[in-house]
C-alpha positions in Angstrom: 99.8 -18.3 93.6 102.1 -15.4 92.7 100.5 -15.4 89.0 97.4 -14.9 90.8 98.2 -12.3 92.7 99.7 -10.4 90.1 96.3 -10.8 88.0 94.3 -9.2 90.9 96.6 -6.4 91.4 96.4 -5.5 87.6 92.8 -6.0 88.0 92.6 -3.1 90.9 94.7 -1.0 89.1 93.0 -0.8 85.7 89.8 -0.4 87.8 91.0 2.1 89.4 92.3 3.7 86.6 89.5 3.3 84.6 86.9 4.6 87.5 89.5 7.7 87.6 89.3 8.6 83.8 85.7 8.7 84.4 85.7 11.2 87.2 87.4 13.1 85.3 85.2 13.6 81.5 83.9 16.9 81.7 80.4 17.1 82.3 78.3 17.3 79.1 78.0 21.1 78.5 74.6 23.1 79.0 72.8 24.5 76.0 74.0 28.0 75.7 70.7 29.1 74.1 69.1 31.6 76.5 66.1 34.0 75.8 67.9 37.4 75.4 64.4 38.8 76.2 65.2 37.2 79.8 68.0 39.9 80.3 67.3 43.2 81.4 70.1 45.6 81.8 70.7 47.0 85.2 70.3 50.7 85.2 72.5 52.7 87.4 73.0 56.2 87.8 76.9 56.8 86.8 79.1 59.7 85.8 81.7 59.1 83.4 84.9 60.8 84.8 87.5 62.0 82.2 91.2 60.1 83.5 94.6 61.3 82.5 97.3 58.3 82.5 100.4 59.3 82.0 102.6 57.5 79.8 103.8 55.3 83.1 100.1 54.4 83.5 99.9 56.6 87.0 97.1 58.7 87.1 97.9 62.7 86.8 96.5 65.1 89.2 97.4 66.8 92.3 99.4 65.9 95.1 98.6 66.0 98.8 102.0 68.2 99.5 100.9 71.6 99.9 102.1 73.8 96.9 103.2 71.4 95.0 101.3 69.9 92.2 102.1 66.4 90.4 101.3 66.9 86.5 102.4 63.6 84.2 104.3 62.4 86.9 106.7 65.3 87.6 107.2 67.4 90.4 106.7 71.2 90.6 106.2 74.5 92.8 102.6 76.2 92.3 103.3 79.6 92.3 100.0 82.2 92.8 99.6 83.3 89.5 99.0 78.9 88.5 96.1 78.6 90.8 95.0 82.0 89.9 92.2 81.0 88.3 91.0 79.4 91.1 90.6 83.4 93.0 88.5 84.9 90.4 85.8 86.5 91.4 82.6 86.1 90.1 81.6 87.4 86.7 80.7 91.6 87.0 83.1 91.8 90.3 86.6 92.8 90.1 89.0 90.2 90.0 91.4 92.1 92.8 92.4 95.5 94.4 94.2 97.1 96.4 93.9 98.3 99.6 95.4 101.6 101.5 94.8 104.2 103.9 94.0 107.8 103.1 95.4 109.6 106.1 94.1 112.9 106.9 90.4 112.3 104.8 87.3 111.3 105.5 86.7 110.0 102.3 88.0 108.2 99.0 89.0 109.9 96.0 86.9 108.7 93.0 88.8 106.1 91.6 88.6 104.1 94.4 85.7 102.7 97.0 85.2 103.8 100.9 86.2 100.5 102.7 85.4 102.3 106.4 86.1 105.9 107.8 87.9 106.9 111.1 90.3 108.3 113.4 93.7 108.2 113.4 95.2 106.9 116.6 98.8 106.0 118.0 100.9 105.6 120.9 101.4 108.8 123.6 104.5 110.5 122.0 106.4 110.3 125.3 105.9 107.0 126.1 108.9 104.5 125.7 106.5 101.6 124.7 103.3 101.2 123.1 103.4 100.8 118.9 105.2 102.9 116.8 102.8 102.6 113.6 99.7 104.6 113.3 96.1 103.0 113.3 93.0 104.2 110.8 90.7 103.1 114.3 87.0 102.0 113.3 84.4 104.9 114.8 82.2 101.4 115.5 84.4 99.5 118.1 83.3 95.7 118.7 84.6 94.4 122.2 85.1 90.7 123.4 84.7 90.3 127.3 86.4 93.3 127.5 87.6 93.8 131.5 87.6 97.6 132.5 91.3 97.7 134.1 92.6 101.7 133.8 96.3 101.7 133.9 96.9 97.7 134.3 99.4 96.0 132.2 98.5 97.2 129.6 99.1 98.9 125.9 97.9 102.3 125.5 96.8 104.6 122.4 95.6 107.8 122.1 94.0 110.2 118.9 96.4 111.6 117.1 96.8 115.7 116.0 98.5 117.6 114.0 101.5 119.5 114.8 102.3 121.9 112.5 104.3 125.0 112.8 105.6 127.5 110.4 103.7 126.6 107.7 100.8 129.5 106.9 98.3 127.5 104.7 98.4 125.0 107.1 98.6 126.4 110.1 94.8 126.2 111.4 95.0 122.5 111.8 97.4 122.4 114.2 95.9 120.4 117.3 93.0 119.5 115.5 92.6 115.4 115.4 93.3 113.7 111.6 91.0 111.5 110.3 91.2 108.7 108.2 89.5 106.7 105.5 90.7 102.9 104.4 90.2 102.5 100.0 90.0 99.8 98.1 90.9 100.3 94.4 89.2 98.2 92.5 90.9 96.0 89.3 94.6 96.8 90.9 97.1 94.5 92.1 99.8 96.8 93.5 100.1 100.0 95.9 103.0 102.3 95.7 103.9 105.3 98.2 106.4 107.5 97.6 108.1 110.6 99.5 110.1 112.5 98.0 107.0 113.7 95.0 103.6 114.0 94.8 103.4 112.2 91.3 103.4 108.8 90.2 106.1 107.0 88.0 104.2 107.2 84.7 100.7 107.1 83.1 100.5 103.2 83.8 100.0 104.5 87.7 97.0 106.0 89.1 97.4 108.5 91.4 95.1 108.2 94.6 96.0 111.2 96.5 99.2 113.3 96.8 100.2 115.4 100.0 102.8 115.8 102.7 105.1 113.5 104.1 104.7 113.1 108.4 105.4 111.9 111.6 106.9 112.3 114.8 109.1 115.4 115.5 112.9 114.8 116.4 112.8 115.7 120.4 114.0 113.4 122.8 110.5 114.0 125.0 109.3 111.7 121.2 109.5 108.5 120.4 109.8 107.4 116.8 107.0 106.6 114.5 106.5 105.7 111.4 106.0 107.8 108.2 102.6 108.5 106.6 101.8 110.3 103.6 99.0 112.9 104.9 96.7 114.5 102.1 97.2 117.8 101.3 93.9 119.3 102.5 94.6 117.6 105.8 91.1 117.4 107.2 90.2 117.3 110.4 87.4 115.8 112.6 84.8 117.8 113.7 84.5 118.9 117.0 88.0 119.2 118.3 88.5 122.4 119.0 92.1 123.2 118.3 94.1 123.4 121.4 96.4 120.4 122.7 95.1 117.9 125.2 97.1 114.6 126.6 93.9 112.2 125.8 95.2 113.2 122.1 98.5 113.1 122.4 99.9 111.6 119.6 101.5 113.9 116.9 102.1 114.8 113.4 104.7 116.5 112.1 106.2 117.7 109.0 109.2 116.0 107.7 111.8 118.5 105.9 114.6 117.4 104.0 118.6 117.4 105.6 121.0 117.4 102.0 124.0 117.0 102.0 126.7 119.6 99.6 129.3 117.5 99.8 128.0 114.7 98.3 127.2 112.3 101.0 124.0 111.5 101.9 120.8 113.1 100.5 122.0 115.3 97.7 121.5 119.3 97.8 120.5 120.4 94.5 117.7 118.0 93.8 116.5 118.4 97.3 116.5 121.5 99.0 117.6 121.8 102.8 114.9 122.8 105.0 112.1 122.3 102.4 109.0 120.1 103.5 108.7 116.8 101.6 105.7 115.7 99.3 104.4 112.0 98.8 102.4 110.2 96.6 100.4 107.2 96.8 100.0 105.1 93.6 98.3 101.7 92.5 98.3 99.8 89.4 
């Protein structure tokens, strides 16, 4: 009985077995022989794009930080002159310029273009608040729901004269209102004014104008203001007829020169007490 049960269990077991090795024989393979005429490729419309992996395998490019660029997987600042290839102008157009104001002209001198032309304007010389620097004001004002409130809380400015005094070739613009005329010289990067001269630092600077060095006069009635350099033919706009007014009531005067002999201060010898100072403005 035992013997036959043994029997029957091997019996199971090899069926089993054998039934198993069976499942798993790998199916008999396909024929690999296909019509190659049956395969079309697949036409898409790609772009190859050229890929710089660094030698860490990470992909090179730029970084979402602002100013900062991520070239073969090291960090640095991008300073103006990396991206400046990215601000050149179109082929025929100047690649930069500089910009400046021509105070007391209506127009550019020729080595540079007429941006706008106007008036100048400024803050009443006796008030205590208000601006101190003065304004080449467009002659074509553009408003934006403007509300007509006279004397509110408010800022004020007013056209600006001259104020000149003591000074013969000169002299017949006093209270007469200064224009202004905003340049642009083309192909220059840099703009350089300097009192003191009417000439620029060497041949590798162009002169744009030269003339007088002005602002507000010392008084206590004045506030400050800041210092422009006024062309020498200090031209006026047409139509104001000379004499002072208060709706043009802010001034400019010659600046002259307070040396010092003792060594302190502004030297005497190169400068000359009492004498009016010149100014330049230059760009490169």
């Amino acid at each position: 009985m035992f013997l036959g049960t043994v029997l029957i269990a091997f019996q199971i077991s090899f069926a089993s077995s054998d039934n198993e090795g069976r499942v798993r024989q790998n199916p008999p393979k396909e024929s690999t022989q296909k019509d190659e005429r049956s395969i079309q490729p697949l036409a898409l419309n790609t772009v190859e794009l050229p890929l710089d992996v660094n030698k860490h395998g990470i992909l090179a490019g730029y970084g979402n930080h602002r100013n900062r660029r991520f070239d073969n997987n090291d960090e640095h600042e991008v300073s103006a002159a990396d991206d400046q290839s990215t601000l050149r102008s179109p082929p025929g157009e100047p690649a930069s310029g500089a910009v400046y104001v021509r105070w007391g002209h209506h127009s550019c001198p020729s080595s540079s273009e007429l941006v706008y032309t106007g008036s100048v304007a400024g803050t009443h010389y006796g008030d205590s608040g208000g601006g101190v620097n003065q304004l080449c004001l467009s002659q074509n004002p553009v408003y934006d729901s403007p509300v007509a409130v006279c004397w509110g809380e408010r800022s004020f400015i007013y056209g600006m004269e001259y104020q000149i005094s003591d000074f013969p070739h000169l002299q017949s613009r006093k209270w007469h209102d200064v224009p202004c005329a905003v340049c642009l010289a083309p192909a220059r990067v840099a703009k350089l004014i300097i009192p003191g001269t009417n000439v620029c630092p060497s041949n590798r600077w162009t002169r744009e104008y030269g003339g007088y060095l002005m602002t507000a006069r010392v008084h206590s009635a004045h506030k400050r203001s800041m210092h422009v350099c006024v062309d020498r033919e200090m031209q006026v706009i047409p139509r104001t007829d000379g004499s002072p007014s208060d709706y043009r009531r802010d001034l400019l005067d010659l600046v002259e020169a307070r040396c010092s002999p003792s060594g302190g201060g502004i030297p005497c010898g190169p400068y000359v007490h009492g004498y009016e100072l010149t100014c330049a403005v230059c760009t490169k």
